[in-house]
Each structure stands twice: as C-alpha cells, then as structure tokens.
N, C-alpha and C positions, 0 to 999 in steps of 0.2 A: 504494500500500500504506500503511497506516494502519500506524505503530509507537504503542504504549503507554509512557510512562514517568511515575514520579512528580513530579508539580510542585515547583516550588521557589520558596522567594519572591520570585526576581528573575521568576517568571515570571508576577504579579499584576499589572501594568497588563494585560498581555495578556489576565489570567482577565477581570478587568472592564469591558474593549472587549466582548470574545463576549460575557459577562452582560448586558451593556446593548445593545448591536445587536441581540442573538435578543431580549431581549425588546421592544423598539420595532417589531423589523419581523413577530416572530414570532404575539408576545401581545400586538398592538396596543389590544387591551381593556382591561389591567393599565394602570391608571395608575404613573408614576414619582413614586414616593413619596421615595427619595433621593439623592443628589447623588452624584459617582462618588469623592468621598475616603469616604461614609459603605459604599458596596458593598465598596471597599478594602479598609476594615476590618474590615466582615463577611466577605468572604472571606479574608482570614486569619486569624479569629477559626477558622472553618469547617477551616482548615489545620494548625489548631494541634487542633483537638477530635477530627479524621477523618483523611484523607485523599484527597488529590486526584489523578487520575491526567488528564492530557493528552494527547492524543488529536494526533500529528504528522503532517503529510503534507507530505513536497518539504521537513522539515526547517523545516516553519512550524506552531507550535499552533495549531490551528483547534477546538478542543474539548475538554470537559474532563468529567469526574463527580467528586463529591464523595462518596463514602462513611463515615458513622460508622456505627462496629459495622458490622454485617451486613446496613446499608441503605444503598440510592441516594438522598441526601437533594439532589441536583440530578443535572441533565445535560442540557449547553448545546454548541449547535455552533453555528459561524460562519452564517447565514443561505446565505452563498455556497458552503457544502460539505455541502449538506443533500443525504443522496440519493447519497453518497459514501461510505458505510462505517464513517465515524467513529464516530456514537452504537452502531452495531449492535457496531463492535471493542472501546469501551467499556465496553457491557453485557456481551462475552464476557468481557471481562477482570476486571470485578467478580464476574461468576458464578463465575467461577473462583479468585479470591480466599477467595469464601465457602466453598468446597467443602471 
C-alpha cells in the first residue's frame, strides 16, 4: 500500500537519488546537465514555490510529485517501484488536492 504524505526537507537527499536514478535509467536520452548539490537546490527551490508530496511504501520514499498551483510540475518514482502504484497514488492525490 502506497501512503501519501508531505515532504520535508530532511527528506531531499532522498528526493534527488529518485530524481537522478529515474532519470539515468529512465530518460537515458536527457543528458545530465547538473551535478547533485545543483538538483538539491532546485528541489528545494521547487519546495519552497509548490509543494511536494512523497509517495511511501514499507515506510521507504520511493516517489514523489511536485505541485505548484494546480499543476504537476514533476513526478518521479524509484526505477525499482515502477508498476507498483506509486505514481498512479500520486496523481490520485494531486487530483484530489485540486478539486
């Protein structure tokens, strides 16, 4: 079972493992453009403008969406939890926010 809760900033090494894993293994196309103190700090930038909700299973973040205003402005799942619920409990829970 996937629970939803709001990220927090001790939980930001963790957001920017899954941001850089999904995209090396996911979007191998997307060149890496920056380093993982400059994703850091874009995703806290991102935390501070929106809101970030993370995506838990077995009490381990494996996933996250990024919302400002009334849009998904990301959403990332661990490569190894794809096809397990996460992005789809994600999106229920942003939907649901908006409503």
């Amino acid at each position: 079972m996937v629970q939803i809760r709001k990220a927090v900033e001790k939980d930001l090494p963790r957001l920017v493992e899954i941001f850089r894993v999904s995209r090396q293994q996911l979007l191998p196309f997307l060149p890496i453009l920056y380093t993982r103190e400059q994703d850091f700090a874009h995703l806290k930038d991102l935390m501070g403008r929106g809101e970030i909700y993370a995506g838990i299973v077995a009490e381990k973040l494996v996933g996250f969406l990024v919302r400002i205003d009334h849009w998904v402005a990301h959403l990332y799942v661990h490569p190894d939890m794809i096809a397990h619920g996460v992005g789809h409990a994600l999106l229920d829970h942003a939907k649901a926010k908006s409503a």
